[in-house]
Steps between C-alpha positions, in 0.01 A plus 500: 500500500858553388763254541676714799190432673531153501824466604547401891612930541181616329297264710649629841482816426119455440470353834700793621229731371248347613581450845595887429117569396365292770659658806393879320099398464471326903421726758732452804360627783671770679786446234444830376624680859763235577690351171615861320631660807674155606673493163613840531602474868791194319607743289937503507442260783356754776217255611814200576726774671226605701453131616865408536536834771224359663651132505814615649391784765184195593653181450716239632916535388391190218186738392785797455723245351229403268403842408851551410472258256180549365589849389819307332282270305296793396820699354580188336154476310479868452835522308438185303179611369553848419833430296444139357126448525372793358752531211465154438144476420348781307153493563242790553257564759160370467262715339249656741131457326297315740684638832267715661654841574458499865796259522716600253826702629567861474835452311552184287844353522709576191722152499417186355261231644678176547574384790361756756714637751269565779424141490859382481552738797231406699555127500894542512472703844198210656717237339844579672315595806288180548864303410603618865229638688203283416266712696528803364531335154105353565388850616600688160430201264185707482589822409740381250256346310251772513779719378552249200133460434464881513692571151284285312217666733554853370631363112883576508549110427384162407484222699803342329732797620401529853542112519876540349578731724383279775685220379821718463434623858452182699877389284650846636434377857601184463857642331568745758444233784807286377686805442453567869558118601797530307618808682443350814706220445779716356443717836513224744831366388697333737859652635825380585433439907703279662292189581400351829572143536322458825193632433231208585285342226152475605327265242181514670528825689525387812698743727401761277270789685389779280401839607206683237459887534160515447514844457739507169238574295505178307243172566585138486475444156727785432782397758492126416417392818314239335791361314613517799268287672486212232869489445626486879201413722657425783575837541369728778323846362443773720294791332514854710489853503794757506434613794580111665783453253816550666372297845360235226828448325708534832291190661530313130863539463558381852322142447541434152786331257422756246312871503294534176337874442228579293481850410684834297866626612384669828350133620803339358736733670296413846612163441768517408642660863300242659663234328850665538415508865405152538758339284271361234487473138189720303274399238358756302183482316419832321147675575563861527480821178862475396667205663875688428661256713373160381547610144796584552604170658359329235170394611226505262230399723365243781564172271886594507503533866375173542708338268816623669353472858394080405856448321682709765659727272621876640749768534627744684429861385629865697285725806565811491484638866427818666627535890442789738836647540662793756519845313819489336726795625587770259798497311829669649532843475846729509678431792449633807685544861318265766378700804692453830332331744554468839571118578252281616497413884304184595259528781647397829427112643329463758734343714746781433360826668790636486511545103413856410120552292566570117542872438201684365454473089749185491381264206488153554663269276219423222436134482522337176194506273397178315333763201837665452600483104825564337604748277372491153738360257613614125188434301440440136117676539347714794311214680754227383656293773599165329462233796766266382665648155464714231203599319515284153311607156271214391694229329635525157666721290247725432243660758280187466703240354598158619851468601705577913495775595791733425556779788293731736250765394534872553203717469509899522452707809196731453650766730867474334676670283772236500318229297536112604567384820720235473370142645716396788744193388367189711516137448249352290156408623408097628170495285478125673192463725451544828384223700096510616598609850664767418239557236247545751564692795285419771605831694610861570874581352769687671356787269117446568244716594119519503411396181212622295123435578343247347379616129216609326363262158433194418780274636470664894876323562834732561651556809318322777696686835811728589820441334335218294594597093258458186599328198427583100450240229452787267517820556608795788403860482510799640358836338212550275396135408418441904313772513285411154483164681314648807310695298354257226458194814292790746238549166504215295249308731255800409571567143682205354849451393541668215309861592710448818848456368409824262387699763790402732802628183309780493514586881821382505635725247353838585573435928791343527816637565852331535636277747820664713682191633873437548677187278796447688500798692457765243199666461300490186195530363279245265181494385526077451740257623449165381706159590438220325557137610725426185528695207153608284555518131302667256424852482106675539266606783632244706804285485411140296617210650843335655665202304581311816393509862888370630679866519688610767472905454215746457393706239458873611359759337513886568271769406644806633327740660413857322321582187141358425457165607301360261732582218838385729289180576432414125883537400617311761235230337584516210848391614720208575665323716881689589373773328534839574384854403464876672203362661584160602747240623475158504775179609470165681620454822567277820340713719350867576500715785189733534511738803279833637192365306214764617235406712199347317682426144320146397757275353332228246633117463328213315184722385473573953554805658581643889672776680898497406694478818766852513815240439503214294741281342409315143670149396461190372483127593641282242364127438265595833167366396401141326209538276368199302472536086484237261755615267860466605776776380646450122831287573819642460659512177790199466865635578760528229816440483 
C-alpha cells in the first residue's frame, strides 16, 4: 500500500469506490426501466422546467412564487458548478468494469466528475422550492433524490460527487432565498406620505374588523392571518367569498373603528371605496399574487400591519378616481351664422283666453340642462384638462430627480404638424389634502351618470349604483390590457394562470383592434391608455413601482393607435415616465377627460374589470385614504441657512 493510500484522500477515495462497486453488483428492482430515463429526462434542467410550468399553471400564487424561485436556485447551482466546480477539481469519471451494460448510457458525458451537476440541480430546484412552498417541496424530495442516486446508478459518478453536488444545491437555495428577502425589503420601502395623526391605535385589536377574500388564491398561513390572530386577538375576522365581498366590507366599514382587508389589489381596492365611503381608516394585510399596492406603501407583510395598527401609526396616501361624466361636446369649428328663428311664444294661461295659441313650428325656450359642459380650454395634451393648474414634470431637475418642480409639460399632437401645444399658464396646484368628506363622496355629482356595473375578478367592488364613481389604488386602463384581463380571468379557472395569461396575449394580439375615443373632444385613436395613481418608475413589461403613495397627479401613458400592436406596446414599455416617441406619449396630470368610448370597451382598475361608461372623467384625491404601516416617512432634511 503506498503512502497516498494512507493518507485521509486515499482512504476516501477507497470508500468512494467502493460504495461505487457496491451500488453496480445490487440488483434494484425495476431500476433498470426507471433510473436511466429519469437521469436523462434532468438533462439541461427539462425535468425541473417541466415541474415549475406545472407549479404555476396548478398551484396556489406562493406555489408560482416558489417555482419562481426554485428555477433561480437552480441557475445559481448550475452556473457555479459548471464554471468553478468542474474546473476546480480535475477528476475523471469512474471507470465502468463491473456496471452491467443494460444501465450504462448511450453517450458518456465528456466533462469532469466532481461535483455532479444533475445532483446540484436537482436538490437546488427541491431546496428553494420547499424554502417557500413546503408542499410541493415534500412531493419532489423524491424525485430529486432518485435523480441523484441515478448517476451513480448508471456509473457517470461516485458517491462523493453526487453528494457535493447535493450539498452545493441545498446552499444555492438557501442563497437565493435571502437574495429574494433582501429584495423584498428593498421593494417594500416606505415613501414620503404625509402621516395621519388621528389614526387610532388598537393595542389589542379591538375595533378592528377584517374582511378575508377567500377566494385570493392564498390560505392562512400564506396571508398571515395567523399572525394576525396571536398578535391582535381581539380582533373580529370575517373570511368570505368574492362574490359577498363588496356587501361584506360595506356592513364592516359601517360598524367598525377600523376596516382591515385581507386579499391582492382587486380586494384591497374593494376596501378601500368602502372605507372611503364610511370614513374609516384601512389596514392592509397582503394575501394576494403581487400585492403592488402594499409594497408599494411599504408593507412587507401581516406583522407590519399589526405593528402600526397596535402603535397607531398611518398616513395618508392618493385615490385615483374614475366618474361617469356627460359626453364632452366637440371642439369649435369655423364660425358659422346662427339660423333665424322665429321667437318663442309661451302657451296662453288659462285664465287669459284671450291670448292667441303659439304659431305652428315656434320653439320653446330650452330649459337649462344640468349636463351642459363648457368649451374645452387650451390644452398642453389631447385629453389634458388640468382641474386646478398646470400639468408639472416630476420634481427635480432632471426627469426623475428630486427637487420643485420647474414649469408645465408640453407633449406633441399626433395629428399636428405644428409640434407642442403649449400648457395653458395657471396658478400652481394646492397638493394639500382634501378633507375625508370631500374624499368620499357619498353621491351623484352635478356631472354624474349611471356608472359602470359592478366588475368582473376577484375584488367584486367598483361602482355600486348610477352616478356613484370607482376609485384606483393602482392602476386605470383602457385598451388592450382590459381586454387581456377578461380574457386570462374567463380561462384561468380551467387552465391555470399561467396557460391563461399566454393564451389571453395571444388573443389579444391577433383580435384586437384600436380604441376610437375622444380626449378632450378630439378624436383619436389608441391601442392602450393607462393612468396611473402617481408616477411608475422603471422601465419593462410593466411599469415597476411608485416611490411614494402622496402624489397629487397621474401618470398617463399613450400607445397610439396604428401599426402592429404588439411591437407599439413593447416600445411604449420599454419607456419612461414623460417620455415620448412616434408611437407614444406620456405626462402626469390633474385630471383627464375621456369621451365617445364605444359600447362594450372593458376598462381595467386595480387588477378588476367592467363595461367603461361612453363619458368619463379621470382625477385624483389627494391625502383621501388612511392606511396603517409601521414605518413612518424619512424626516425632512434640517433647513440651512
Amino acid at each position: 500500500m503506498s503512502a497516498h493510500d494512507m493518507t485521509w484522500r486515499g482512504v476516501a477515495a477507497r470508500w468512494d469506490r467502493a460504495l461505487f462497486d457496491a451500488v453496480a453488483q445490487r440488483h434494484w428492482p425495476g431500476g433498470e426501466r426507471v433510473l436511466p430515463r429519469l437521469g436523462r429526462a434532468a438533462n439541461h434542467g427539462v425535468l425541473w422546467g417541466g415541474a415549475a410550468a406545472v407549479i404555476a399553471a396548478c398551484g396556489s400564487s406562493k406555489g408560482r412564487g416558489a417555482a419562481v424561485r426554485a428555477l433561480g436556485s437552480l441557475a445559481l447551482a448550475s452556473a457555479t458548478i459548471n464554471t468553478v466546480g468542474k474546473w476546480s477539481v480535475r477528476r475523471a469519471r469512474p471507470v465502468l468494469e463491473g456496471v452491467p451494460a443494460v444501465r450504462q448510457l448511450a453517450t458518456q458525458p465528456a466533462t469532469t466528475s466532481f461535483p455532479s451537476g444533475h445532483s446540484a440541480s436537482a436538490f437546488a430546484f427541491t431546496t428553494g422550492l420547499a424554502l417557500h412552498s413546503p408542499g410541493w417541496g415534500i412531493a419532489l424530495a423524491p424525485v430529486a433524490a432518485s435523480v441523484a442516486f441515478s448517476r451513480v446508478y448508471t456509473g457517470v459518478h461516485y458517491p462523493s460527487d453526487v453528494a457535493a453536488g447535493a450539498v452545493l444545491g441545498v446552499a444555492a437555495g438557501f442563497v437565493v432565498r435571502r437574495l429574494a428577502a433582501r429584495v423584498e425589503a428593498a421593494r417594500s420601502r416606505p415613501g414620503d406620505e404625509p402621516v395621519a395623526a388621528d389614526a387610532p391605535a388598537l393595542p389589542d385589536g379591538a375595533g378592528l374588523v377584517v374582511v378575508a377574500n377567500a377566494g385570493a388564491g392564498s390560505d392562512a398561513e400564506d396571508t398571515g392571518l395567523d399572525v394576525l390572530r396571536a398578535r391582535l386577538p381581539e380582533a373580529e375576522v370575517i373570511e368570505c367569498d368574492g362574490e359577498q365581498l363588496a356587501g361584506v366590507l360595506a356592513d364592516a366599514a359601517s360598524r367598525a373603528a377600523v376596516l382591515g382587508v385581507c386579499g391582492g389589489d382587486g380586494t384591497i381596492n374593494a376596501a378601500a371605496t368602502a372605507a372611503l365611503r364610511a370614513g374609516v381608516p384601512l389596514a392592509v394585510f397582503p394575501g394576494g399574487t403581487l400585492n403592488h399596492f402594499a409594497q408599494d406603501l411599504g408593507l412587507a407583510g401581516a406583522e407590519d400591519t399589526c405593528r402600526a395598527v397596535a402603535a397607531g401609526r398611518a398616513v395618508r396616501v392618493a385615490v385615483g378616481r374614475f366618474t361617469p361624466a356627460p359626453s364632452e361636446p366637440c371642439p369649435p369649428g369655423p364660425a358659422r351664422p346662427e339660423p333665424v328663428r322665429p321667437e318663442p311664444v309661451p302657451p296662453p294661461a288659462a285664465s287669459d283666453p284671450e291670448r292667441p295659441t303659439p304659431r305652428p313650428g315656434a320653439v320653446p325656450p330650452a330649459a337649462p340642462s344640468p349636463f351642459s359642459a363648457p368649451p374645452p380650454d387650451p390644452q398642453p395634451w389631447p385629453g389634458a384638462r388640468p382641474s386646478s393648474g398646470p400639468v408639472y414634470p416630476p420634481p427635480g431637475p432632471g426627469p426623475l430627480g428630486p427637487g420643485p418642480a420647474t414649469g408645465p409639460v408640453s407633449l406633441p399632437d399626433p395629428a399636428s404638424p405644428l409640434g407642442p401645444v403649449p400648457a395653458s399658464p395657471l396658478p400652481p396646484l394646492d397638493p394639500g389634502p382634501l378633507p375625508r368628506a370631500a374624499a368620499a363622496p357619498s353621491g351623484p355629482g352635478p356631472l354624474a351618470r349611471p356608472g359602470p356595473p359592478a366588475p368582473a375578478g376577484e375584488g367584486g367592488g367598483g361602482s355600486e349604483g348610477p352616478g356613484e364613481p370607482g376609485y384606483f389604488l393602482n392602476t386605470f386602463s383602457i385598451g388592450a390590457y382590459p381586454e387581456l384581463l377578461r380574457y386570462r380571468m374567463r380561462w384561468q379557472p380551467r387552465i391555470g394562470y399561467l396557460p391563461a395569461a399566454v393564451l389571453a396575449a395571444w388573443r389579444v394580439l391577433r383580435t384586437q383592434r384600436p380604441v376610437r375615443l375622444r380626449l378632450a373632444g378630439r378624436p383619436r385613436s389608441v391601442w392602450l391608455l393607462f393612468a396611473g395613481n402617481g408616477t411608475y418608475h422603471g422601465t419593462g413589461a410593466t411599469p415597476r413601482r411608485r416611490n411614494g403613495l402622496g402624489e397629487t397627479l397621474l401618470d398617463v401613458r399613450i400607445v397610439h393607435g396604428g401599426g402592429r400592436p404588439g411591437l407599439r406596446l413593447l416600445a411604449a414599455a420599454f419607456a419612461g415616465p414623460l417620455s415620448r416617441s412616434p408611437v407614444h406619449s406620456a405626462t402626469r396630470l390633474r385630471s383627464l377627460h375621456l369621451g365617445g368610448i364605444p359600447a362594450g370597451t372593458p376598462l381595467a382598475y386595480d387588477g378588476e374589470y367592467a363595461p367603461a361608461p361612453d363619458s368619463l372623467v379621470l382625477d385624483t384625491l389627494p391625502g383621501a385614504l388612511t392606511v396603517y404601516r409601521d414605518a413612518l416617512p424619512p424626516p425632512a432634511p434640517p433647513a440651512h441657512g
